[in-house]
C-alpha positions as CSV (number, residue, x, y, z in Angstrom):
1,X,51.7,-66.6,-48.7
2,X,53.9,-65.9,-45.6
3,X,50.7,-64.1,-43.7
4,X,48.3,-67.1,-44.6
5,X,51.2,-69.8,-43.8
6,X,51.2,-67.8,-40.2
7,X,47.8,-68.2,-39.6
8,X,47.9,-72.4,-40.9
9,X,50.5,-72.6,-38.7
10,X,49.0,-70.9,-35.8
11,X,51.7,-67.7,-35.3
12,X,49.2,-65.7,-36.3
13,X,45.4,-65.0,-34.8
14,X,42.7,-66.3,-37.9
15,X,40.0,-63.0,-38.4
16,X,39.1,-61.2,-41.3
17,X,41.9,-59.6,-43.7
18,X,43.0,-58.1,-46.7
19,X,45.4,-60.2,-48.9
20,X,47.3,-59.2,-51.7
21,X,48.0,-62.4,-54.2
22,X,48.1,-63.7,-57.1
23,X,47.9,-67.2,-56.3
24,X,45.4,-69.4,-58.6
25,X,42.7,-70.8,-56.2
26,X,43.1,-73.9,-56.6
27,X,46.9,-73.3,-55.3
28,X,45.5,-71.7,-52.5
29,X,43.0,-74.8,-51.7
30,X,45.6,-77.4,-51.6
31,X,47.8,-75.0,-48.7
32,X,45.0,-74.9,-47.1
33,X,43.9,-78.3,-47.1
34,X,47.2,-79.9,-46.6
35,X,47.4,-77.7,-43.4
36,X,44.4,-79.5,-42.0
37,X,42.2,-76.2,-42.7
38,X,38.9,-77.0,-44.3
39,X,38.4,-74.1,-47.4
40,X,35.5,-72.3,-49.0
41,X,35.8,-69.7,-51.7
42,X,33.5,-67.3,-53.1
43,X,33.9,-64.9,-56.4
44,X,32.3,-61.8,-55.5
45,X,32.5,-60.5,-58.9
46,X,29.2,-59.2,-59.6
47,X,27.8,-60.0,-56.2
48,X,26.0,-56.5,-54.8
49,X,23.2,-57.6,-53.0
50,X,23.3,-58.9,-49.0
51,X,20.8,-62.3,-50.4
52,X,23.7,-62.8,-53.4
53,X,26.5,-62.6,-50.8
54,X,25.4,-64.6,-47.6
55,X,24.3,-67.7,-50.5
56,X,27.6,-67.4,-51.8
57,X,28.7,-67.6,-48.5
58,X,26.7,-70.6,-47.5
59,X,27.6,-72.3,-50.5
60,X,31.2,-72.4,-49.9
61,X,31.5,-73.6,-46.7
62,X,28.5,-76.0,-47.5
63,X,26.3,-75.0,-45.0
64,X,23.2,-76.8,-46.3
65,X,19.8,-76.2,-46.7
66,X,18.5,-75.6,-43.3
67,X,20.8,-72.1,-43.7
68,X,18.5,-69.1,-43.8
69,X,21.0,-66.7,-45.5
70,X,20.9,-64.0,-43.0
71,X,23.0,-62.5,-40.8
72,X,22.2,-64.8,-37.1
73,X,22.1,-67.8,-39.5
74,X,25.7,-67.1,-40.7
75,X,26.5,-66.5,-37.5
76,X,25.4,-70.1,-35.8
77,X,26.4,-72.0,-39.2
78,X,29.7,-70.9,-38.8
79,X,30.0,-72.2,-34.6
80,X,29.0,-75.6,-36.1
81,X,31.7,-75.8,-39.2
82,X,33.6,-79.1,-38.3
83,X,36.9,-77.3,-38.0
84,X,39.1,-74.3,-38.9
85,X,38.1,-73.1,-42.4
86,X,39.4,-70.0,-44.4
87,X,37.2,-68.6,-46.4
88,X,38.8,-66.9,-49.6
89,X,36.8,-63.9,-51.2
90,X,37.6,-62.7,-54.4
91,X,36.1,-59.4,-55.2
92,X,34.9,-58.5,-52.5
93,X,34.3,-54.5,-52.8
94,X,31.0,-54.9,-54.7
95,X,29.0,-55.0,-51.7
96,X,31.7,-53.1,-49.2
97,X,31.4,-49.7,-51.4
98,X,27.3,-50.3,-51.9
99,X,26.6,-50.6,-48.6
100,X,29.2,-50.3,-46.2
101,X,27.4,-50.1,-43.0
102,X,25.6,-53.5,-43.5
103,X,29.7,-54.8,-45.0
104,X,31.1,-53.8,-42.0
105,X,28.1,-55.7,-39.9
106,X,29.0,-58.8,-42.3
107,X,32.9,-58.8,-41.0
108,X,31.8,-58.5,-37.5
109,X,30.0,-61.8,-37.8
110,X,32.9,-63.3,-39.9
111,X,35.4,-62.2,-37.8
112,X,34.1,-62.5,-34.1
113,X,34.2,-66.1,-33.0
114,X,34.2,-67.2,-29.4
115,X,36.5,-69.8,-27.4
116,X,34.6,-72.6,-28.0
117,X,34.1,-71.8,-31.9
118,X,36.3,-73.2,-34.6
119,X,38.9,-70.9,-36.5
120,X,38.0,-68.9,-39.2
121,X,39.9,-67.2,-41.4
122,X,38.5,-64.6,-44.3
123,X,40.8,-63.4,-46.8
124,X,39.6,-60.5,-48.7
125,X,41.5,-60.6,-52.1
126,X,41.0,-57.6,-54.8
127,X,41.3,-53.9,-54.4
128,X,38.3,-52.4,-52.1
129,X,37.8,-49.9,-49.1
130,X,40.6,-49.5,-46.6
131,X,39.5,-50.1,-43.1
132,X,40.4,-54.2,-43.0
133,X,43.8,-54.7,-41.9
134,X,46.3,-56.3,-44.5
135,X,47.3,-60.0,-44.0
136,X,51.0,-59.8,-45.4
């Protein structure tokens, strides 16, 4: 957990990265949480389409039901989370290998937060296409 304790701890810029461990999720939750971090987690397993994976999405980090599930919605839901969140994301390759243009769109918006935004951290757990950098 040394690359996730980095980021809790602030040595380490929050953005969108691999992560290789096998750490149960609720483990994971109460790092998180005890670090003052707000956490959302999504299992991807069997999630292919864009619709499946931006719910999944607003349903972890509780965005409510004025979220329209779409790319400029995730975008301002995520400038008004409350605080720094991680966002853990199990199986995660369904939807990078069936469309990897609108995947690597999807990280963009995850990963691109301003100044004034709150930290946000995505941790990509499971095998899947190289191109995200490895949070070790």
């Amino acid at each position: 957990m040394s690359g996730l304790a980095a980021v809790l701890a602030g040595r380490h810029a929050p953005g969108v990265h691999r992560w290789e461990s096998a750490l149960d999720v609720a483990d994971v939750r109460r790092a998180v949480e005890h670090a003052g971090w707000a956490f959302g987690y999504v299992d991807g397993a069997g999630l292919q389409t864009r619709a499946g994976v931006l719910h999944a999405i607003g349903d972890a980090l509780a965005f409510g039901d004025h979220y329209g599930a779409n790319l400029d919605a995730l975008n301002d839901s995520l400038r008004d989370l409350p605080g720094r969140t991680v966002l853990l994301w199990d199986a995660w390759a369904g939807l990078a290998r069936a469309e990897p243009r609108w995947f690597g769109i999807l990280l963009e918006v995850l990963g691109e937060r301003g100044d004034a935004d709150p930290e946000v951290e995505v941790l990509l757990r499971g095998p899947g296409p190289e191109g995200v950098p490895l949070l070790d």
